[in-house]
ZAROFI-954283 format. One record per residue: x, y, z of N, C-alpha, C, O in turn. Coordinates in pm, 1 decimal, m for minus. Each point is the difference from the previous one (the first is absolute). Layout:
ZAROFI-954283
{{X,Y,Z},{X,Y,Z},{X,Y,Z},{X,Y,Z}}
...
This chain:
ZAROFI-954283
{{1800.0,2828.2,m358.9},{m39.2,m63.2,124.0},{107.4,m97.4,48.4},{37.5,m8.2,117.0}}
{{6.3,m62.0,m215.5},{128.1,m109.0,32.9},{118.4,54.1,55.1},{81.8,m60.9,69.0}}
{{m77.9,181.0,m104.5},{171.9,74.0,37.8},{m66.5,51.1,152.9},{97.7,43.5,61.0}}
{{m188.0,m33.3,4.3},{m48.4,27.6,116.0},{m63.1,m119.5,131.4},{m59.7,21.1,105.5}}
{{110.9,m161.1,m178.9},{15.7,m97.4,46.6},{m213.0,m20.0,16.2},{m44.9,m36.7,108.7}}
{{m52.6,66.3,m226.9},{m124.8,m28.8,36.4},{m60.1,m68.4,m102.6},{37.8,22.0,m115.1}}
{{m138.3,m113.3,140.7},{m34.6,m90.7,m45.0},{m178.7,46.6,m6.4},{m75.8,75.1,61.4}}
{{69.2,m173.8,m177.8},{m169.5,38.9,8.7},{m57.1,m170.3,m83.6},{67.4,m85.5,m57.5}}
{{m185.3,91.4,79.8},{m39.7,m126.6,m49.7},{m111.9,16.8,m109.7},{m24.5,120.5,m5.8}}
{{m33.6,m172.1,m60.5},{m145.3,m20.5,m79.7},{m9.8,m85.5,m46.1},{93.9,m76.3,m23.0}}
{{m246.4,51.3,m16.7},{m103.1,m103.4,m99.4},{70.4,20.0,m140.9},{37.9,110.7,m38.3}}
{{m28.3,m189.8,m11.9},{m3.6,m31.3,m183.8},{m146.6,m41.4,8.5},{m69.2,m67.1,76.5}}
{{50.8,144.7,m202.0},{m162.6,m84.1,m92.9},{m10.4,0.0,m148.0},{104.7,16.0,m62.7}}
{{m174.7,m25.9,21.8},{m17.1,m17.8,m163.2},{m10.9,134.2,m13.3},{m46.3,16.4,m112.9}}
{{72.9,154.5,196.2},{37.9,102.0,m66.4},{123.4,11.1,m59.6},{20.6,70.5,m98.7}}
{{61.6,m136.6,153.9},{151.4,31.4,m4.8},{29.2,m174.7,m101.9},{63.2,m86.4,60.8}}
{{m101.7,60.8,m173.5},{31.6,m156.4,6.5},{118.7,m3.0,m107.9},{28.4,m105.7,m56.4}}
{{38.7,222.9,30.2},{185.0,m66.3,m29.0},{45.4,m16.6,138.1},{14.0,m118.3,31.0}}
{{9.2,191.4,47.8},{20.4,26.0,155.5},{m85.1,m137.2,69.5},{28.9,m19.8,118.0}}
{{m102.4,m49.7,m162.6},{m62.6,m102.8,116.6},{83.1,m97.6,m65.2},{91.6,m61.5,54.7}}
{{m150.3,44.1,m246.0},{116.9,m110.6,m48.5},{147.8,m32.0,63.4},{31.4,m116.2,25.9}}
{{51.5,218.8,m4.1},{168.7,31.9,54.4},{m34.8,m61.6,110.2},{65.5,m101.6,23.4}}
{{m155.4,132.5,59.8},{m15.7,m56.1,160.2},{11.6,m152.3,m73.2},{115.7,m19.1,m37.4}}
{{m178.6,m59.5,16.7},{m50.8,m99.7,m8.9},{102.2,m77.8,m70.6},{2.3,m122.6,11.9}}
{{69.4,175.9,m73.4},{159.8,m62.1,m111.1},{78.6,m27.3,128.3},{36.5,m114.4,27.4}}
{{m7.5,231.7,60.7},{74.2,4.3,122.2},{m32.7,m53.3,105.3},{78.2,15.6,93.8}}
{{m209.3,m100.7,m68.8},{m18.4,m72.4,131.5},{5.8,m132.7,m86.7},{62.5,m91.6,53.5}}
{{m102.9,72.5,m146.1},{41.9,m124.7,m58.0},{m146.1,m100.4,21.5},{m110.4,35.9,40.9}}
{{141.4,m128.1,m70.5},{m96.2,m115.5,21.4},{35.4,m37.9,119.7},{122.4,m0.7,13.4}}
{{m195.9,m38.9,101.3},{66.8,m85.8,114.1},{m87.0,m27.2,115.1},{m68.2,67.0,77.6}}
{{104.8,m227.1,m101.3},{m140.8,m56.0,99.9},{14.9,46.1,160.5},{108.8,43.7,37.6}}
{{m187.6,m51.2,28.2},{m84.2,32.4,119.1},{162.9,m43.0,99.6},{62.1,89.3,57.6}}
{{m17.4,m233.1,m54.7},{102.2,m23.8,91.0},{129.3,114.2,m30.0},{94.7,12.0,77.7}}
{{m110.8,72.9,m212.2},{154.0,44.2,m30.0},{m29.3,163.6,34.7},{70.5,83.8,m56.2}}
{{m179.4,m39.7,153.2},{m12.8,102.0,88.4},{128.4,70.7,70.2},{69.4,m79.6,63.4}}
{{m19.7,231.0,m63.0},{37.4,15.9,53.6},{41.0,54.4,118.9},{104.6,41.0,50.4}}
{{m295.3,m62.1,m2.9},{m27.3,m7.0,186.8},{m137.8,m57.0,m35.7},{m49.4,m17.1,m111.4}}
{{m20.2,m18.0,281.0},{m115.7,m77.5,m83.7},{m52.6,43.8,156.5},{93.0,m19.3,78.4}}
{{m187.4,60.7,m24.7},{m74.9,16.6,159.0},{m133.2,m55.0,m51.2},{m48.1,23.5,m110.9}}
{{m15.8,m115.9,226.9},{m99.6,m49.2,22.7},{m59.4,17.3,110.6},{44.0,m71.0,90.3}}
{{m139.3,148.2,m59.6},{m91.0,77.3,63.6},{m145.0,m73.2,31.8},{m42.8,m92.3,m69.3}}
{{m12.3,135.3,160.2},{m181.4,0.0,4.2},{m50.1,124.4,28.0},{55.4,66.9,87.3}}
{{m149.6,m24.6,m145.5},{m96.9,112.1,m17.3},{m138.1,m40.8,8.3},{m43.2,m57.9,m99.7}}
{{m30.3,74.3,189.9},{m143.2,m30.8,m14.7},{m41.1,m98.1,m35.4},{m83.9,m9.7,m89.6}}
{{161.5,m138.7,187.2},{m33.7,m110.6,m19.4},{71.3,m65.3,m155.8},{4.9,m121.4,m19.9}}
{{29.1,188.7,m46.5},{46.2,m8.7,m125.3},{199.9,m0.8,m9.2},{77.3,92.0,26.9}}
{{m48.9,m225.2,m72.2},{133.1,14.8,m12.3},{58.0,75.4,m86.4},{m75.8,19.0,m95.1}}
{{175.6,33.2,83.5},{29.7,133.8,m86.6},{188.4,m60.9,m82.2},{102.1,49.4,47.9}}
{{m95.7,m117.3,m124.6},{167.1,m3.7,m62.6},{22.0,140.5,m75.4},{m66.5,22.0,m101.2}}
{{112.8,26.2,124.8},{112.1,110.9,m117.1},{125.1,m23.8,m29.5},{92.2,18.8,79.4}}
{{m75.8,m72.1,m223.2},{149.9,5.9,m31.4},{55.2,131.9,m41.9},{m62.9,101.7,m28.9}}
{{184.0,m120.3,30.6},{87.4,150.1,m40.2},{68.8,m55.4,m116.4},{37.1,m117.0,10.4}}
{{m7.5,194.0,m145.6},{88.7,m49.6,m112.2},{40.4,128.3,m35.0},{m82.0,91.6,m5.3}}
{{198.2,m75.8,m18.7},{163.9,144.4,14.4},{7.4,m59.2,m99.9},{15.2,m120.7,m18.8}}
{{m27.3,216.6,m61.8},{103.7,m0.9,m167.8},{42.4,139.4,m17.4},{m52.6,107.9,27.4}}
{{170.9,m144.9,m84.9},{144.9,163.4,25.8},{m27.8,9.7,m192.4},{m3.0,m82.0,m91.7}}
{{m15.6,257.7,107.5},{m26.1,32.8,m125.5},{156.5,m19.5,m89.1},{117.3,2.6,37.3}}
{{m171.4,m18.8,m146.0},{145.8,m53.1,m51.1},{8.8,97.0,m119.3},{110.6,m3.5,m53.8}}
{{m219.8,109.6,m14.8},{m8.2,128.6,m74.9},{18.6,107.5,41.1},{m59.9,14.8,106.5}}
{{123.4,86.4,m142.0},{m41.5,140.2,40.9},{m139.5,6.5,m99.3},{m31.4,m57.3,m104.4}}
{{m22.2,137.9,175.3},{m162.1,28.7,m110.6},{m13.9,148.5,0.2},{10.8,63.6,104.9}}
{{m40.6,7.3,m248.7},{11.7,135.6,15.9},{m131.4,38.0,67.7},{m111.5,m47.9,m20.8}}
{{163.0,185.4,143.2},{m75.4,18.3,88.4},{m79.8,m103.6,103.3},{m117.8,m0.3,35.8}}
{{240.3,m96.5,1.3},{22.1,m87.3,91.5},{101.9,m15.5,47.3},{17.8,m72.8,97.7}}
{{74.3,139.2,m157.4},{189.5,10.0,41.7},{m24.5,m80.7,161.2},{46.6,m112.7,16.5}}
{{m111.0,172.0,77.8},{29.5,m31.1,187.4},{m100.2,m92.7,m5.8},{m64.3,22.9,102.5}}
{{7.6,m120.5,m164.1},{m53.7,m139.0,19.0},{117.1,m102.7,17.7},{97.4,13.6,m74.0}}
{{m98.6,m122.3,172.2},{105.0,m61.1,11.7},{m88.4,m181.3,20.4},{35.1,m107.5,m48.6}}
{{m162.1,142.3,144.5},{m21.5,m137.1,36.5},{m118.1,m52.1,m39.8},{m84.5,71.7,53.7}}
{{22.2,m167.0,m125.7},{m122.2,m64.1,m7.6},{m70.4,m63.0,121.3},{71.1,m89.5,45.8}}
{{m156.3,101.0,4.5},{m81.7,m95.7,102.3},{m152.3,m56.7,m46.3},{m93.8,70.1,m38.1}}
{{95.9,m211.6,51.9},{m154.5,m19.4,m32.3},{m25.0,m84.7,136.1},{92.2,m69.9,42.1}}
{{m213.6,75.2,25.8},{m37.1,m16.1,139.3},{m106.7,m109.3,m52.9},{m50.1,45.0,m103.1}}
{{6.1,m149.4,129.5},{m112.4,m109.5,m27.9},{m59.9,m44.7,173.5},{40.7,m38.3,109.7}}
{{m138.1,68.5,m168.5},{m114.9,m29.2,153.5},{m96.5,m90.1,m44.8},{m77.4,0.9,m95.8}}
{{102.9,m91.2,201.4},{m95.0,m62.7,m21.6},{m57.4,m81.3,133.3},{89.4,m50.2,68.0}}
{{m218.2,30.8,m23.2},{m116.9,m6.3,52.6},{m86.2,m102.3,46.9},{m82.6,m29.0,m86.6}}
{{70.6,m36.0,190.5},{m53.3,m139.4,11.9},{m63.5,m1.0,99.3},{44.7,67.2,92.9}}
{{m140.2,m123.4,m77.2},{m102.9,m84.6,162.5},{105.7,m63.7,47.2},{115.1,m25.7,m35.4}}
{{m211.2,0.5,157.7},{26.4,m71.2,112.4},{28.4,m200.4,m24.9},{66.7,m79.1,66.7}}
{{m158.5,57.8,m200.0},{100.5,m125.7,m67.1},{93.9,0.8,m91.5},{54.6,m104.7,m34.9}}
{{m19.3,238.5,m22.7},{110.7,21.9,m90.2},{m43.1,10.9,m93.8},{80.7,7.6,m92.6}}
{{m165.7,m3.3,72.6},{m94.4,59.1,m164.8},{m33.1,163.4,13.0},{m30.6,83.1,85.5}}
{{62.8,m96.1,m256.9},{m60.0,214.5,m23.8},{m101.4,23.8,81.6},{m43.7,m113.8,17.0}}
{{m4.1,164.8,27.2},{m111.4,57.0,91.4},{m122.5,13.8,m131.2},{43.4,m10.0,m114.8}}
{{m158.8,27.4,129.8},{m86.4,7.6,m109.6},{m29.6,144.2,m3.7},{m43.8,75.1,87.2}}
{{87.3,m49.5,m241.0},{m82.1,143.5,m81.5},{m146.4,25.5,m1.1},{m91.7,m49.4,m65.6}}
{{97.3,153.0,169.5},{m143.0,27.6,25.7},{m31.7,163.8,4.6},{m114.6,40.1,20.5}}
C-alpha cells in the first residue's frame, strides 16, 4: 500500500496488546499541553476538546514492516460550566 502512496488507519485494543503495548512505548507519556494539535469544538450544547499525540514507530514489527506512525486522539467533554456532563 505504501509503494502506492496509500494510507489506512485503525483502532488498537486489548486484541492486538504487543501491538497496543509498541503504540503506547511510541506515543510516550505526555501531558495534555504537549499535544500535537488540539481543536475545541461544541456539539449539542456540549464543549468538545480533542487532542492529537503522533508518535513515529521506531520498530519494524514482523508483519508490520509498512507501520510507520502512532496516533492516540483524547476527547474529552464538558457543560456549559465546564464540568463532565453527567453519566446517565
Amino acid at each position: 500500500m505504501r509503494s502506492r502512496d496509500l494510507h489506512c488507519s485503525f483502532g488498537l485494543t486489548a486484541g492486538q496488546p504487543t501491538l497496543l503495548q509498541d503504540a503506547k512505548h511510541w506515543l510516550g507519556f505526555r501531558k495534555a499541553a504537549e499535544a500535537d494539535a488540539v481543536s475545541d469544538d461544541f456539539d449539542r450544547g456540549h464543549r468538545v476538546v480533542r487532542r492529537l499525540f503522533i508518535g513515529q514507530v521506531t520498530v519494524l514489527l514482523d508483519g508490520w514492516e509498512h507501520l510507520r506512525t502512532a496516533l492516540r486522539i483524547q476527547t474529552e467533554m464538558f457543560d456549559g460550566n465546564g464540568n463532565p456532563p453527567d453519566e446517565r
